[in-house]
C-alpha positions as CSV (number, residue, x, y, z in Angstrom):
1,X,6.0,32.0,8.2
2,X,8.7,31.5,5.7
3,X,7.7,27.8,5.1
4,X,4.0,29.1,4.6
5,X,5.1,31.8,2.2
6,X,7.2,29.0,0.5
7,X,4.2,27.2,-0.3
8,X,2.3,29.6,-2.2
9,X,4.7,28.6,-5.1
10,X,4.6,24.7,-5.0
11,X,2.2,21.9,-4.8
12,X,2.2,20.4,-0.9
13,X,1.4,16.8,-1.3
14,X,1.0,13.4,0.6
15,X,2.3,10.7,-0.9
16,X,1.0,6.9,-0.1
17,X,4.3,5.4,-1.2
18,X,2.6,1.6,-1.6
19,X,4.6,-1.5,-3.2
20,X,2.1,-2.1,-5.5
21,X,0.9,1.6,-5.9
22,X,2.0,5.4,-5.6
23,X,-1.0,7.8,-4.9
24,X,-0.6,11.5,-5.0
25,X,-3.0,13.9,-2.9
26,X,-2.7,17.8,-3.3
27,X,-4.1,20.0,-1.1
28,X,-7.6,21.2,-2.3
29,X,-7.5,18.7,-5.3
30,X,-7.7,15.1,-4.4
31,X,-6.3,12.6,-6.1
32,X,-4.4,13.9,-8.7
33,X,-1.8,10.6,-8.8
34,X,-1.9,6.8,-9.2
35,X,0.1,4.6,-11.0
36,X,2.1,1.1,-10.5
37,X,5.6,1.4,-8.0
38,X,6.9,0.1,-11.0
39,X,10.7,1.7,-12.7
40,X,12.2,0.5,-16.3
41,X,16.3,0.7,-16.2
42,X,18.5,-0.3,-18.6
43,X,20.1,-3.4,-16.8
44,X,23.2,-3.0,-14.6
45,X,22.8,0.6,-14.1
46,X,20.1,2.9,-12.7
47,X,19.0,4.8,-16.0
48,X,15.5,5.2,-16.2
49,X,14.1,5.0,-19.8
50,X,12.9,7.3,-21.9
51,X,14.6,10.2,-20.5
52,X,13.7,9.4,-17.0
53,X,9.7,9.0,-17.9
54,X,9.8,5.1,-17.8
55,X,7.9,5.0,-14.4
56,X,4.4,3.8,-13.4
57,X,2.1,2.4,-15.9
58,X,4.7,2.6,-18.6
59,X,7.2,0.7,-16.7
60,X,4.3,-1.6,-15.5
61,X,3.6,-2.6,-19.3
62,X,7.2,-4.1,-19.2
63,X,7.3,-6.3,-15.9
64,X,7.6,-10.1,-17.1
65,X,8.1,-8.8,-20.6
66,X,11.9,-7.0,-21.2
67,X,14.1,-8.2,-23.3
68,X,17.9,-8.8,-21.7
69,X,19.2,-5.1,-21.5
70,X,15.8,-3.8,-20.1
71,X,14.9,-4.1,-16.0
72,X,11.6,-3.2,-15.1
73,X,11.5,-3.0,-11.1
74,X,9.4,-2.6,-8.2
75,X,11.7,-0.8,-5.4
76,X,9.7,-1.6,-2.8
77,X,8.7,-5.1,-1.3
78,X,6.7,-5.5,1.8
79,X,6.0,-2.0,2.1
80,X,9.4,-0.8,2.7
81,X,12.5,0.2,0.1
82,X,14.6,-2.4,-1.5
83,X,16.1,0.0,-3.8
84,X,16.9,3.5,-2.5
85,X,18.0,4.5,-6.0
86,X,15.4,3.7,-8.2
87,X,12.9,4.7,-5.3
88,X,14.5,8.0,-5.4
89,X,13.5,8.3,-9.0
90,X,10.2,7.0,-8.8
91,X,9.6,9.6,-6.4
92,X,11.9,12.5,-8.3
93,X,9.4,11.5,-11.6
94,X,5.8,11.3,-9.4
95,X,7.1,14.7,-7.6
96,X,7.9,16.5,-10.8
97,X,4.4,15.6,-13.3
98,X,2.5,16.8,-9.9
99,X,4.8,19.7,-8.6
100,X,5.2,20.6,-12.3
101,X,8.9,21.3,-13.9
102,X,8.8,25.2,-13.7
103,X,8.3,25.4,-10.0
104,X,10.9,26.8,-7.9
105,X,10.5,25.4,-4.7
106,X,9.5,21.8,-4.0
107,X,6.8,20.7,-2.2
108,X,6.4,19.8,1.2
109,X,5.5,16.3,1.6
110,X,3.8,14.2,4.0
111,X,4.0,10.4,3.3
112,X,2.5,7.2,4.7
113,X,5.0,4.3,5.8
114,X,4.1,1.1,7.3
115,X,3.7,0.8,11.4
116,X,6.1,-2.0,11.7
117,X,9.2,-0.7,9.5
118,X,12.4,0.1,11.5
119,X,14.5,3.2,11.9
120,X,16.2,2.7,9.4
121,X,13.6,2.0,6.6
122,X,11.9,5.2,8.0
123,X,15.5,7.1,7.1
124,X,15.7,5.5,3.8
125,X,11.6,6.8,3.2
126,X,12.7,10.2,4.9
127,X,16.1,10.3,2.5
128,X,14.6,9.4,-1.2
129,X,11.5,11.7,-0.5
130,X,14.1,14.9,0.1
131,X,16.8,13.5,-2.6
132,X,13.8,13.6,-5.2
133,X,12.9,17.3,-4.7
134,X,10.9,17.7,-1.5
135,X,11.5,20.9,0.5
136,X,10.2,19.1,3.9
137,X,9.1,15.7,4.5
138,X,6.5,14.7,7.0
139,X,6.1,10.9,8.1
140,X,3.0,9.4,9.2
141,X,1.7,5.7,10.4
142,X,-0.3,4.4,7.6
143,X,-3.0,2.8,9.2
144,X,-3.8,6.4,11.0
145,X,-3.8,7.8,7.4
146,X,-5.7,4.7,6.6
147,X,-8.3,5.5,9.5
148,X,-8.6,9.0,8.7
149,X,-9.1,9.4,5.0
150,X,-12.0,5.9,5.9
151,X,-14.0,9.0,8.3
152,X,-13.5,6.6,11.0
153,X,-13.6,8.9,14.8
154,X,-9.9,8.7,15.5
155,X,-9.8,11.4,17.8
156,X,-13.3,10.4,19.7
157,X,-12.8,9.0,23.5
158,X,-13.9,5.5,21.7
159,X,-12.1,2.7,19.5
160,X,-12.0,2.4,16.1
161,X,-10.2,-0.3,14.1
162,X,-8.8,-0.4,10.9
163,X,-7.4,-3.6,8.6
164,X,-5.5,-1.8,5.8
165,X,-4.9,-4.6,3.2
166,X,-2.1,-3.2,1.2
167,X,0.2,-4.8,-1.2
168,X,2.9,-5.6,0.8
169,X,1.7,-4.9,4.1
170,X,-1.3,-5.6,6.3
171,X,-1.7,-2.6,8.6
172,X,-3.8,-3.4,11.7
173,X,-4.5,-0.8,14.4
174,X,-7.1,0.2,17.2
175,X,-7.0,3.9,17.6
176,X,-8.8,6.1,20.1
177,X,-8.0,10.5,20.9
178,X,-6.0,10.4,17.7
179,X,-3.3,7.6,18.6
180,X,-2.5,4.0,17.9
181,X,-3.8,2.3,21.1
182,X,-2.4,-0.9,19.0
183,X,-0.9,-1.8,16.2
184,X,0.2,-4.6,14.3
185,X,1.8,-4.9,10.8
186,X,1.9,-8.6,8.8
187,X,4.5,-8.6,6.0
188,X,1.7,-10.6,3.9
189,X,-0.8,-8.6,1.4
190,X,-1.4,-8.2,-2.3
191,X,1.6,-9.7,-3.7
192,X,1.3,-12.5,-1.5
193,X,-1.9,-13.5,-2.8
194,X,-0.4,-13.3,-6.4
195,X,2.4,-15.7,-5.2
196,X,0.0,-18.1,-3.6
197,X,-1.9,-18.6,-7.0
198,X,1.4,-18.6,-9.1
199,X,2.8,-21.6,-6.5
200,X,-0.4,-23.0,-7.0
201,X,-1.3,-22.8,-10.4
202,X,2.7,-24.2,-11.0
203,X,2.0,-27.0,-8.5
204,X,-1.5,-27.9,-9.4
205,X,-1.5,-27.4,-13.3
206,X,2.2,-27.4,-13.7
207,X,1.4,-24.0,-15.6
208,X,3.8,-20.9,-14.9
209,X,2.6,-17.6,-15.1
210,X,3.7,-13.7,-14.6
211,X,2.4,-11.5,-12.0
212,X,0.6,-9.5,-14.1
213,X,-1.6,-12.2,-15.1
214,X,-1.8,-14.0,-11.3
215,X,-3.4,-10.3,-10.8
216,X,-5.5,-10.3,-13.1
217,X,-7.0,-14.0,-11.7
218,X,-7.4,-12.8,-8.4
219,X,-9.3,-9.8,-9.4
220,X,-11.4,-11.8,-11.8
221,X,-12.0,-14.4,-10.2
222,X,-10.4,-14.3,-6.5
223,X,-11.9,-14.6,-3.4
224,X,-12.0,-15.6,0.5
225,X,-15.0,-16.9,1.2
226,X,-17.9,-19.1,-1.1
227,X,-19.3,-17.1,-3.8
228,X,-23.3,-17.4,-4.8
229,X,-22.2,-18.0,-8.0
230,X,-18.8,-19.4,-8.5
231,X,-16.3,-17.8,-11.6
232,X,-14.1,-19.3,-14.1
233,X,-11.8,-18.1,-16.4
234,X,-9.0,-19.4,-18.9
235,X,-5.8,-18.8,-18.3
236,X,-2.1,-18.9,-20.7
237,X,0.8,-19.8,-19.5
238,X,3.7,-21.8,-20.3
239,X,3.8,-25.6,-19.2
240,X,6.5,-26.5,-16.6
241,X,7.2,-29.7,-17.9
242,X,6.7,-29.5,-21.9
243,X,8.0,-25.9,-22.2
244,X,5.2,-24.8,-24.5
245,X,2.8,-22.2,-24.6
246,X,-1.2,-23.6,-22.9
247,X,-3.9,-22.6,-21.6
248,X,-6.6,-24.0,-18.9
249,X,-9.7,-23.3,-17.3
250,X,-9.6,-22.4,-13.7
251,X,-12.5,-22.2,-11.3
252,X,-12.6,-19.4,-8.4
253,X,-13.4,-22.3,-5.9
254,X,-9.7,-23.5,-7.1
255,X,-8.2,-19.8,-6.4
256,X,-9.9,-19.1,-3.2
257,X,-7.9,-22.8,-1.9
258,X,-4.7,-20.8,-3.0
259,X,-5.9,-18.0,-1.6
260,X,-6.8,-19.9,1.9
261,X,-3.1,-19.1,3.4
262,X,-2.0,-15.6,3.6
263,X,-5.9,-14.9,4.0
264,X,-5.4,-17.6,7.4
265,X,-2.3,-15.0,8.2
266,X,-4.3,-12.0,7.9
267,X,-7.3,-13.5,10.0
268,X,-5.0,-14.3,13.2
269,X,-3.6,-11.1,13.1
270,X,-6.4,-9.7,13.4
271,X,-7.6,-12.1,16.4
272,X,-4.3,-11.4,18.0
273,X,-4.8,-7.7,18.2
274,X,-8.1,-7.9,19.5
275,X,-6.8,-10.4,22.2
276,X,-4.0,-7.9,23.5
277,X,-6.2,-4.9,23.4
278,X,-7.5,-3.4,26.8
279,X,-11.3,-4.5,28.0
280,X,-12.8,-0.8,27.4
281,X,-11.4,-0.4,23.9
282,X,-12.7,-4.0,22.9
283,X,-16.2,-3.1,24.0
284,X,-15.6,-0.4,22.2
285,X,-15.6,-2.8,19.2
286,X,-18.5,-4.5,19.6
287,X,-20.5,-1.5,18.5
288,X,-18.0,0.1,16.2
289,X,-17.0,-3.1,14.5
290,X,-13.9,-3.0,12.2
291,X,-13.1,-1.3,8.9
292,X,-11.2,-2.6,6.0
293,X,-9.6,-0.4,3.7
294,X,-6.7,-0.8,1.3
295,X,-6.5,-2.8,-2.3
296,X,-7.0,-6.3,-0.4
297,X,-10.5,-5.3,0.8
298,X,-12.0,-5.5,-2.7
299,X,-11.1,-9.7,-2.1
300,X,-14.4,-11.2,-2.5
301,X,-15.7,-12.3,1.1
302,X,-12.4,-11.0,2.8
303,X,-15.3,-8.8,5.2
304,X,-17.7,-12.3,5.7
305,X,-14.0,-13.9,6.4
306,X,-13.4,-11.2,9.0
307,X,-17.1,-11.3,10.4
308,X,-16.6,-14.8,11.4
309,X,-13.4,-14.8,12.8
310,X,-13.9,-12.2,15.2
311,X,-17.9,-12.2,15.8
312,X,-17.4,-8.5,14.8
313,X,-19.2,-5.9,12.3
314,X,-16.8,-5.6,9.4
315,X,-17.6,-3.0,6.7
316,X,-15.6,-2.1,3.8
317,X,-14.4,1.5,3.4
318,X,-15.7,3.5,0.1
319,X,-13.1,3.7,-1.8
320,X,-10.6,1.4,0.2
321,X,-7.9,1.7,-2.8
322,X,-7.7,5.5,-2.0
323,X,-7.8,5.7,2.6
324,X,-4.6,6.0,2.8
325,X,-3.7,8.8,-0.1
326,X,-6.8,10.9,1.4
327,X,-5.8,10.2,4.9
328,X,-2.4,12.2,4.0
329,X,-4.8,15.0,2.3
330,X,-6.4,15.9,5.1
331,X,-3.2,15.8,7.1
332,X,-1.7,18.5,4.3
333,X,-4.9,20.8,5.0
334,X,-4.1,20.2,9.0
335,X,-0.3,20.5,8.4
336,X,0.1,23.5,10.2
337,X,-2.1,22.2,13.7
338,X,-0.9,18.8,12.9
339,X,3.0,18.8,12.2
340,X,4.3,18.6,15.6
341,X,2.4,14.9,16.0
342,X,4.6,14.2,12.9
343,X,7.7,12.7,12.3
344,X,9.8,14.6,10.3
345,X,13.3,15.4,8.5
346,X,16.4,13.3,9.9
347,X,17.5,15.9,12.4
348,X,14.3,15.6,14.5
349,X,14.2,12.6,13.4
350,X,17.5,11.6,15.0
351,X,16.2,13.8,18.1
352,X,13.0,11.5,18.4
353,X,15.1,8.0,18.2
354,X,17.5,8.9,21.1
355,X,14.5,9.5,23.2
C-alpha cells in the first residue's frame, strides 16, 4: 500500500537500457524517451558537460568529433555496462527530464537486460538504476519484454519466437505460458554491423571512417539479402595510406558482402535454437513462424535471410525499434499482478542467486 501511495507522486517507468539506445515508457503515456546511450566527460574524470545535461543526442553529436579534453562515451557494449559511473549518470539525467526535478519520490522502475548477462552485470544494472534515483527497480529478460510489447501470445499454451536484433545483443527466445522455454543471446548486433563495414571499407578502399557515418551506410544503403534495385552512395573519409581527406562511391551489393558475417552469426543462432527446442514447441513454429523486432530488423532482407535459413514464416514487428520499451510498459501497468515473476532489488536478488 505504501509503495502504491508512493507512486501517486512520481513517474513509474521502464527503461530499455540499450547500447545503442535508452527508451523511456511511462505508465499511461508511451514513449516519452529515446535518445543515443551516449555521455560527454571532460577526459580523465567523470564530469558530464554542461552541468550534467551532456547526455543522449547532445553527447552523440560529439562521438568521433572532441577535441583532446572532451570524451564522448557509450557505457555500455554488448548490452551490458562497461562503465558503472557514467551509466549511473546517463540514467540519473534520463530519470530526472522524465521523473521531472521537483518530484519527491523517485520512480519505480522496471528495466530490460539481456538474457545471457551474468550475476554480476545484472547487479551492476540493479545498482546504477537505484544510485540514479529509482525508488525500486524491477529486472526483466529482454526478449520477454521484446515478445510482449511485439503482441506476440506469450502466455498462450503455444510457442512463439522472438529474434530481438539490438545493438549489442541478439536476443533469441521461444516462449510459451509466459516463460522462456529457450533462450539464447549472441554478443553480435548493431554495432557489429558498423564494424564490419568500417573493417571493410579500411580493407577494401583503404578509407577510414567514424561510426557515425558506418551508421549512416548501413541504414542508407545496408542490407542482407539482394535488393530489386541495388543503392549507392558516396562516402568521406580519410585515406589510410595518403592521410588526406576522400571520398568514393560505394554500392549496397559491396555493404551487404560486409554485412555477410555477423548476419551468418545471427542466422546459426537462430538454427541452433530451433534445433535444441522440444518437438511440440517446434510445431508450434511452423504455424506461428518467428518475429523479429529490435533496430537490426529494419536490415533490408534480414526477414527473407531468416525465411531461408529456417523454412519458417518470419515477419517483422511494427515498430521493432520500440518492442522492448513497450514490453516494459505494459509490465508497469501489470506491476502490481506481475512483480513477483520479477527480479528485483539486491536483497531478493541475492535471495534468488543462492537458490
Amino acid at each position: 500500500m505504501l509503495d502504491k501511495l508512493l507512486g501517486l507522486f512520481s513517474v513509474d517507468m521502464g527503461i530499455d537500457l540499450g547500447t545503442c539506445n535508452t527508451l523511456v515508457c511511462v505508465r499511461g503515456q508511451g514513449i516519452v524517451l529515446n535518445e543515443p546511450s551516449v555521455v560527454a566527460v571532460r577526459k580523465g574524470t567523470n564530469k558530464v558537460l554542461n552541468d550534467g545535461t551532456a547526455v543522449g543526442f547532445a553527447a552523440k553529436e560529439m562521438l568521433g568529433k572532441t577535441p583532446g579534453s572532451i570524451s564522448a562515451i557509450r557505457p555500455l557494449k554488448n548490452g551490458v555496462i562497461s562503465d558503472f559511473d557514467i551509466t549511473e549518470a546517463m540514467l540519473s539525467y534520463f530519470i530526472r527530464k522524465v521523473n521531472g526535478s521537483r518530484r519527491i519520490f523517485g520512480p519505480r522502475v522496471v528495466i530490460a537486460i539481456p538474457g545471457g548477462i551474468t550475476a554480476v552485470e545484472k547487479r551492476a544494472v540493479l545498482d546504477s538504476a537505484e544510485r540514479a534515483g529509482a525508488r525500486r527497480v524491477y529486472l526483466v529478460d529482454e526478449p520477454m519484454a521484446a515478445g510482449i510489447g511485439a503482441g506476440l501470445p506469450i502466455a498462450d499454451p503455444t510457442a512463439s519466437m522472438i529474434v530481438d536484433i539490438g545493438g549489442g545483443t541478439t536476443e533469441i527466445a521461444i516462449m510459451s505460458l509466459a516463460d522462456i522455454a529457450h533462450c539464447r543471446s549472441e554478443r553480435v548486433g548493431g554495432d557489429a554491423f558498423d564494424e564490419s563495414i568500417m573493417a571493410y571499407l579500411r580493407k577494401e578502399h583503404s578509407l577510414a571512417i567514424g561510426e557515425q557515418t558506418a551508421e549512416r551506410i548501413k541504414i542508407e544503403i545496408g542490407s542482407a539479402a539482394p535488393l530489386e534495385q541495388e543503392l549507392h552512395m558516396e562516402v568521406r573519409g580519410r585515406d589510410v595510406t595518403g592521410g588526406l581527406p576522400r571520398k568514393t562511391v560505394i554500392r549496397s551489393e559491396q555493404i551487404r558482402e560486409a554485412l555477410s558475417e555477423p548476419v551468418r552469426k545471427i542466422t546459426n543462432a537462430v538454427v541452433e535454437t530451433l534445433e535444441n527446442a522440444e518437438a511440440e514447441l517446434a510445431a508450434d513454429l511452423v504455424e506461428n513462424g518467428i518475429t523479429i523486432a529490435g533496430g537490426g530488423a529494419l536490415l533490408r532482407g534480414i526477414d527473407r535471410v531468416l525465411a531461408q535459413s529456417t523454412g519458417l514464416e518470419t515477419t517483422i514487428a511494427d515498430d521493432p525499434l520500440t518492442c522492448v520499451a513497450r514490453g516494459t510498459g505494459i509490465y508497469l501497468e501489470n506491476l502490481e499482478a506481475w512483480k513477483s515473476t520479477l527480479e528485483s532489488d539486491a536483497e531478493e536478488f541475492s535471495n534468488q542467486g543462492a537458490q
